[in-house]
VMD Tcl script that builds the backbone (N, CA, C; Angstrom):
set m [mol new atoms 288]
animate dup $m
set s [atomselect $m all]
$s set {name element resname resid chain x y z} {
  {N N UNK 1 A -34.576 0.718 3.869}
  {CA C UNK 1 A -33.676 1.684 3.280}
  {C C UNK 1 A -32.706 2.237 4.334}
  {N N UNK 2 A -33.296 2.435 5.385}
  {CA C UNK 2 A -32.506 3.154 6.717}
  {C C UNK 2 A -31.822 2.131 7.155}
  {N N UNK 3 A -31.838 0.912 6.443}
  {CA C UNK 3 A -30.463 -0.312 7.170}
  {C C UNK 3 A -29.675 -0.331 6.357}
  {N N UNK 4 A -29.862 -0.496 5.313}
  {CA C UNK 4 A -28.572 0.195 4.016}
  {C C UNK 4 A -27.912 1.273 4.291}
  {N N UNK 5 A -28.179 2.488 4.628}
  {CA C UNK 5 A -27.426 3.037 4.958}
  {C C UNK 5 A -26.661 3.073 6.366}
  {N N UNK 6 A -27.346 2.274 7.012}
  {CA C UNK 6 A -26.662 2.367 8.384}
  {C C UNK 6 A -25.273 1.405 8.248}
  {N N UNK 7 A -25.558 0.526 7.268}
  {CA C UNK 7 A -24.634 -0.661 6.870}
  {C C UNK 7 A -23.280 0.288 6.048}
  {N N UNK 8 A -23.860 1.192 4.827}
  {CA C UNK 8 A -23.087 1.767 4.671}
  {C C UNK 8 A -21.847 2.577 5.187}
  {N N UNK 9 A -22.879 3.181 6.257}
  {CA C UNK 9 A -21.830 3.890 7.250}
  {C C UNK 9 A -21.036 3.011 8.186}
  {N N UNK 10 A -21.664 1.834 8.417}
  {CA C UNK 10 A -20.804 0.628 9.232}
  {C C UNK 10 A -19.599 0.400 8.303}
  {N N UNK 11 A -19.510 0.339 7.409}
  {CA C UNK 11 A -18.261 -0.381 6.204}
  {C C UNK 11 A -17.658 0.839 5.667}
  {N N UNK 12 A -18.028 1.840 6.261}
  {CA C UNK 12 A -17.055 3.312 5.557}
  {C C UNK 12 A -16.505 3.415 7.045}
  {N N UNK 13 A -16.663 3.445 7.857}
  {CA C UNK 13 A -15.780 3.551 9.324}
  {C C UNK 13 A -15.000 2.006 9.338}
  {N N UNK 14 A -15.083 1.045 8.516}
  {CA C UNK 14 A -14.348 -0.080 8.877}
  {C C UNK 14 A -13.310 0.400 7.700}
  {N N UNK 15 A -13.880 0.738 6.775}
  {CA C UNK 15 A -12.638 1.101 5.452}
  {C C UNK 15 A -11.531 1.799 5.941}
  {N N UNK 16 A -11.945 3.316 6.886}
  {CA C UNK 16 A -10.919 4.131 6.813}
  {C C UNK 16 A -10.568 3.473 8.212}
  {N N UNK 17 A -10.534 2.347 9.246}
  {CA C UNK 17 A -10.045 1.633 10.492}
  {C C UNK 17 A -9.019 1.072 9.322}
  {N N UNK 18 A -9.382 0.265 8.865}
  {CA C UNK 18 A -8.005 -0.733 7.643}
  {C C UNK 18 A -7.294 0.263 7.233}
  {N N UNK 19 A -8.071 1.660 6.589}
  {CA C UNK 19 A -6.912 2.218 5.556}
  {C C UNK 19 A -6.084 2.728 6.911}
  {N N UNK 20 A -6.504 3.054 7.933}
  {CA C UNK 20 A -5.467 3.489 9.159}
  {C C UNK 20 A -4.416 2.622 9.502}
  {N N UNK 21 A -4.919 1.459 9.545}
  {CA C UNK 21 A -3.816 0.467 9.989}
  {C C UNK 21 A -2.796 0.127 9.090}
  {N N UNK 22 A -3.910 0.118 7.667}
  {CA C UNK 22 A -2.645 -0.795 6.498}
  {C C UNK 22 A -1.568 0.760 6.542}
  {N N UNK 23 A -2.224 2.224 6.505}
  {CA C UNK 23 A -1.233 3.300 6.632}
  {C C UNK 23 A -0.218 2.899 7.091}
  {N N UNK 24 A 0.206 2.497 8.242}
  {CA C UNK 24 A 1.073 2.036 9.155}
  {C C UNK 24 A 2.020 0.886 8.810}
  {N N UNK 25 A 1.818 0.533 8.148}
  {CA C UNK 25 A 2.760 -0.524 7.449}
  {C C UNK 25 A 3.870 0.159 6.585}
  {N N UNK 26 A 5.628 -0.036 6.623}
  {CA C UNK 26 A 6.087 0.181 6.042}
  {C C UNK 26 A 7.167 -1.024 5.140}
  {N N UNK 27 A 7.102 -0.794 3.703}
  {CA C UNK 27 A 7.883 -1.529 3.045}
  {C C UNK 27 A 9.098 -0.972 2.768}
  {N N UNK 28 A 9.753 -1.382 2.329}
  {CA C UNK 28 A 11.160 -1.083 1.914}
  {C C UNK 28 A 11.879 -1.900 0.787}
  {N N UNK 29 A 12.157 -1.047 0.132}
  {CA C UNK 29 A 13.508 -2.150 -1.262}
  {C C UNK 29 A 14.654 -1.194 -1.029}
  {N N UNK 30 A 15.071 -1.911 -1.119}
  {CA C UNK 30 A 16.814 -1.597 -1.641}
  {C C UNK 30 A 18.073 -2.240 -2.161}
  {N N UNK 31 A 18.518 -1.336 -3.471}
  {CA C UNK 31 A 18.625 -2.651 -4.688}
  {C C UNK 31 A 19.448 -1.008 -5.604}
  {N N UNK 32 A 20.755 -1.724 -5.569}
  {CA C UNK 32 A 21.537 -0.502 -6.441}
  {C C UNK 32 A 22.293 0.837 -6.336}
  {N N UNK 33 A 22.254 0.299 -4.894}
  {CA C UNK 33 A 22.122 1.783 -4.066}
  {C C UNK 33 A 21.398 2.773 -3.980}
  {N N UNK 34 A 19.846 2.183 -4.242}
  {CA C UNK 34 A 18.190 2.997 -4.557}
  {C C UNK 34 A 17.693 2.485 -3.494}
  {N N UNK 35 A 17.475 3.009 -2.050}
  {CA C UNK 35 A 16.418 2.568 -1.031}
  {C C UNK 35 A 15.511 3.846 -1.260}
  {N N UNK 36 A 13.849 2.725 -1.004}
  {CA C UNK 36 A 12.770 3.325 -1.458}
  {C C UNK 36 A 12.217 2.520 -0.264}
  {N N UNK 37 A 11.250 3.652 0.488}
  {CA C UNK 37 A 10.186 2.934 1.626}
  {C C UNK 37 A 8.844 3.551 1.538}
  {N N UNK 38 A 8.259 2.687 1.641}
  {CA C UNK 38 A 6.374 3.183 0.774}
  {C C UNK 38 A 5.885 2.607 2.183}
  {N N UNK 39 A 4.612 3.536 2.592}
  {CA C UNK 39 A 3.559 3.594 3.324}
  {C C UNK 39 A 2.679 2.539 3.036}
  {N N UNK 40 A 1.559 2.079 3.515}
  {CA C UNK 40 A 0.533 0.936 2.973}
  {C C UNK 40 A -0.350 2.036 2.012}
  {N N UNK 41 A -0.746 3.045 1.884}
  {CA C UNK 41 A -1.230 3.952 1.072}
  {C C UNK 41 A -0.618 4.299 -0.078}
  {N N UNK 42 A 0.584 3.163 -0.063}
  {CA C UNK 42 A 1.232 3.673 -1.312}
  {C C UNK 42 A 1.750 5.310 -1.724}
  {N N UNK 43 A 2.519 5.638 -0.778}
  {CA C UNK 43 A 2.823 7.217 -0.844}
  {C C UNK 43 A 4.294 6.737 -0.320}
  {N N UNK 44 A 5.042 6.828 -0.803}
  {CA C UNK 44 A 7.028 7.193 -0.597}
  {C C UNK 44 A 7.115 7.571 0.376}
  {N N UNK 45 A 7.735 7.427 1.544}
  {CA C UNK 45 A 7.921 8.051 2.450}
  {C C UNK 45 A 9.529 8.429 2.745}
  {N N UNK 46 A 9.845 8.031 1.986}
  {CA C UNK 46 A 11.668 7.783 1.672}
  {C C UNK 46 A 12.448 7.528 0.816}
  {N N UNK 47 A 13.098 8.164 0.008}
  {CA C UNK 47 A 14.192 7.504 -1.004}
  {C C UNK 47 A 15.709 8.311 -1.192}
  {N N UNK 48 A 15.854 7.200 -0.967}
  {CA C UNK 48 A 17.993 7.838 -0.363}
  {C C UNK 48 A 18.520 6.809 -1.605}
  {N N UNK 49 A 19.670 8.266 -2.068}
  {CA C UNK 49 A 20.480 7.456 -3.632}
  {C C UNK 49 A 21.790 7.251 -2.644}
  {N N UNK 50 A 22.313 6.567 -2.885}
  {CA C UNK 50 A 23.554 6.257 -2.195}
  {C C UNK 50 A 24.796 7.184 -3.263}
  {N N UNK 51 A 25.477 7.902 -2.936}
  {CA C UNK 51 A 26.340 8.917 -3.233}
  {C C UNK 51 A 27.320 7.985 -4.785}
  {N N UNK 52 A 28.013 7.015 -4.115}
  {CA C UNK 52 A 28.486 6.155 -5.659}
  {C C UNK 52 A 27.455 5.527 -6.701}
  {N N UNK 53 A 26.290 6.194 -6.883}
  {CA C UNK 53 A 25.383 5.586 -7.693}
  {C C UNK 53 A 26.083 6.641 -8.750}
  {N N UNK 54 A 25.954 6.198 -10.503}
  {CA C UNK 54 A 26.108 6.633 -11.422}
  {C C UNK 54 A 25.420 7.499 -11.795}
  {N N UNK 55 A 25.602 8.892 -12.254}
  {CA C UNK 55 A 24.133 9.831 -12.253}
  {C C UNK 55 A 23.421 9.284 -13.640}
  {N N UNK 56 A 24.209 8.614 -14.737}
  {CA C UNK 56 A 23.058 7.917 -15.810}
  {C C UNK 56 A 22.601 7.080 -15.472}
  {N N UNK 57 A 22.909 5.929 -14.427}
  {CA C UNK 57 A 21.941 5.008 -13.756}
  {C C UNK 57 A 20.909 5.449 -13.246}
  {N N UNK 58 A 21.032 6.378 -12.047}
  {CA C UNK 58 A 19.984 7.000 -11.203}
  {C C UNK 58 A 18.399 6.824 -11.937}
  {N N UNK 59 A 18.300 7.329 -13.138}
  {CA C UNK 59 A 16.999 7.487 -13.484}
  {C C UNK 59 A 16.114 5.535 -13.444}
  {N N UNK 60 A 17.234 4.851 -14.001}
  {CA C UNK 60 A 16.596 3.792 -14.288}
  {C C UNK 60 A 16.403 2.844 -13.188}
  {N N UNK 61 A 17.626 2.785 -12.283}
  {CA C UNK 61 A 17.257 2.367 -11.137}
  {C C UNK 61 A 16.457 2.781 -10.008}
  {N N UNK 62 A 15.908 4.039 -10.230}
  {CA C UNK 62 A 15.060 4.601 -9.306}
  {C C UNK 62 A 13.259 3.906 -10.195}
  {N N UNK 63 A 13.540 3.715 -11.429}
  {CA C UNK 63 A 12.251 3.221 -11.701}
  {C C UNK 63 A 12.225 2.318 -11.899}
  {N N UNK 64 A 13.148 1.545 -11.523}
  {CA C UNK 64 A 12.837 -0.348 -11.371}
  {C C UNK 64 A 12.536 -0.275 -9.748}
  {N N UNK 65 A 13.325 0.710 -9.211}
  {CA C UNK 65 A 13.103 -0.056 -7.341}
  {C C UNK 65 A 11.716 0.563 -7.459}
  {N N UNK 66 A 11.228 1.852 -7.544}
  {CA C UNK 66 A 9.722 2.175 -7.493}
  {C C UNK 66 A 9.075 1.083 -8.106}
  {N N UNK 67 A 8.925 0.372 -9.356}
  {CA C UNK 67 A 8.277 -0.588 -10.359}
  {C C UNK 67 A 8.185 -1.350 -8.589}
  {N N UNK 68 A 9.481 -2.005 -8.531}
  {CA C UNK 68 A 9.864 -3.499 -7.361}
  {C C UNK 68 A 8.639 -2.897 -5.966}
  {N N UNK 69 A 8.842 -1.973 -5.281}
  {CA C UNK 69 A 8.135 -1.380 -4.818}
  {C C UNK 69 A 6.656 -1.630 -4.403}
  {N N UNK 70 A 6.638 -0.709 -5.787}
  {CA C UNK 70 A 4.514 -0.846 -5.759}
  {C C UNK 70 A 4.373 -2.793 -5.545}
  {N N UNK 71 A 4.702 -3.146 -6.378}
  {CA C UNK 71 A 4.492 -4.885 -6.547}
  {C C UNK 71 A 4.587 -5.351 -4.879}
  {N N UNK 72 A 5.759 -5.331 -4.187}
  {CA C UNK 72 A 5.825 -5.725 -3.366}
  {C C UNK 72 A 4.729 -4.849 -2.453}
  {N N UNK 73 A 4.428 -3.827 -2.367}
  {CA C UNK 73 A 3.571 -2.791 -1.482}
  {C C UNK 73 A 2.014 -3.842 -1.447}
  {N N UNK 74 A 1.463 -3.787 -3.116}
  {CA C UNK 74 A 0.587 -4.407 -3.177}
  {C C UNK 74 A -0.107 -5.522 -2.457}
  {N N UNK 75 A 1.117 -6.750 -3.050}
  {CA C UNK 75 A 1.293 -7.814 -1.843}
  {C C UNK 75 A 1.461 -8.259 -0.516}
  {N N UNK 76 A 1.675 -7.160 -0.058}
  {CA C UNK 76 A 1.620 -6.776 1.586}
  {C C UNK 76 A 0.256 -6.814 1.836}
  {N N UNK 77 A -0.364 -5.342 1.074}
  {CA C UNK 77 A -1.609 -5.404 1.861}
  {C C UNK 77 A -2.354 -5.975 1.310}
  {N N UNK 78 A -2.825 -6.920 0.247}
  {CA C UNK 78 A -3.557 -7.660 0.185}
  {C C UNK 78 A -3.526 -8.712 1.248}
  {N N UNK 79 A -2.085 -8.828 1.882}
  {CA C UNK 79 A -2.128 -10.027 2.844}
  {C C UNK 79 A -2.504 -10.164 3.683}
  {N N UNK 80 A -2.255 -8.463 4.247}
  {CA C UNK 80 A -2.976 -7.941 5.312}
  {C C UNK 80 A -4.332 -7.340 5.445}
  {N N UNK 81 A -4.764 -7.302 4.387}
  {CA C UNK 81 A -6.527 -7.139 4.490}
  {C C UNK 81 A -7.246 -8.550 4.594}
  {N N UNK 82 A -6.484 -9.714 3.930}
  {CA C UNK 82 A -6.578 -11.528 3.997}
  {C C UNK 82 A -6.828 -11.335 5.695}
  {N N UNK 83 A -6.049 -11.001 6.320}
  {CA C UNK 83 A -5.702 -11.495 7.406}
  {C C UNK 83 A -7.239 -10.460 8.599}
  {N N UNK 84 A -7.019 -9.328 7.905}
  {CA C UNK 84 A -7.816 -8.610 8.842}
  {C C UNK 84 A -9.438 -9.097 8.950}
  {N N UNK 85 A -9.682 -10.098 7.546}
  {CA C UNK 85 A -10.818 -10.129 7.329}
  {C C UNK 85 A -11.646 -9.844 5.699}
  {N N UNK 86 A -10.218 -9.428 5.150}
  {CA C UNK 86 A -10.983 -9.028 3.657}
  {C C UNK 86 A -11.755 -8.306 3.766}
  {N N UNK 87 A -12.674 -7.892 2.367}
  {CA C UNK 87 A -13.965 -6.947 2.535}
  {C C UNK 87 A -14.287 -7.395 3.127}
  {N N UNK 88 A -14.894 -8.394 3.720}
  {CA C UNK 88 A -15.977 -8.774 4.363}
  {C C UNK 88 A -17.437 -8.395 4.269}
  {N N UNK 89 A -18.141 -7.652 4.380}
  {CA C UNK 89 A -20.030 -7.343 4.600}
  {C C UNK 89 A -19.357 -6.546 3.369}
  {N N UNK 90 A -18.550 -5.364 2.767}
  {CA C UNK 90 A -18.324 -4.823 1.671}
  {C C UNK 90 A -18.241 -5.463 0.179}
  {N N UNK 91 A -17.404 -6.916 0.520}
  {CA C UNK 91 A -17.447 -7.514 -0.935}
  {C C UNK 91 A -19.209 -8.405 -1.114}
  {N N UNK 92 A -19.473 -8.514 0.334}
  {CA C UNK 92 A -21.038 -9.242 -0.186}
  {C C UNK 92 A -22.127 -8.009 -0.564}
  {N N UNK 93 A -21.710 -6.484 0.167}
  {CA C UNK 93 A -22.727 -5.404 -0.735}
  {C C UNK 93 A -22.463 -5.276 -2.146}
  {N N UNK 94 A -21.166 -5.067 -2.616}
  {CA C UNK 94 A -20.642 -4.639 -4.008}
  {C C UNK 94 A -21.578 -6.229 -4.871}
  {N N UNK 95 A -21.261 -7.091 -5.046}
  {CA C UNK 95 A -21.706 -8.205 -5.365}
  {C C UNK 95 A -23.461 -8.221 -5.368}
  {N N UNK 96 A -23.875 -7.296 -4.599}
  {CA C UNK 96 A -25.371 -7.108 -4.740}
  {C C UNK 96 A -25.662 -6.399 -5.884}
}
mol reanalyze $m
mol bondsrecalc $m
mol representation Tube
mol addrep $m
């Protein structure tokens, strides 16, 4: 029982090492005169309307580049958790 949890606590200090690193990753779209730049945590860290944007556009193009965004955000860090190692010892506990 006391190795389960020691395992546990091994893969909760590796979680928040990844969520630190993937943090650090920044994406970016820009598309319409809507730049949007997202964190690997998926949190905005930026969005600048470019001054000749239409103010009835604004709404819709701000929620296609967010939509474009998350998608692309996603795909990042899945690539980069591929790369770091995946779950690793986490996807063979969950699977237990």
């Amino acid at each position: 029982m006391f190795e389960k949890l020691k395992q546990l606590k091994d893969l909760r200090s590796q979680a928040k090492t990844m969520q630190s690193m993937l943090a650090q990753e920044k994406i970016t779209v820009d598309e319409h005169g809507i730049k949007i730049t997202m964190n690997g945590n998926m949190e905005i860290i930026e969005l600048i309307i470019a001054p000749d944007v239409a103010p009835e556009r604004i709404a819709g193009y701000v929620k296609d580049s967010t939509n474009e965004i998350i998608k692309k955000t996603q795909k990042v860090m899945a690539q980069k958790m591929q790369e770091m190692g995946g779950l690793g010892d986490l996807g063979d506990l969950l699977k237990k």
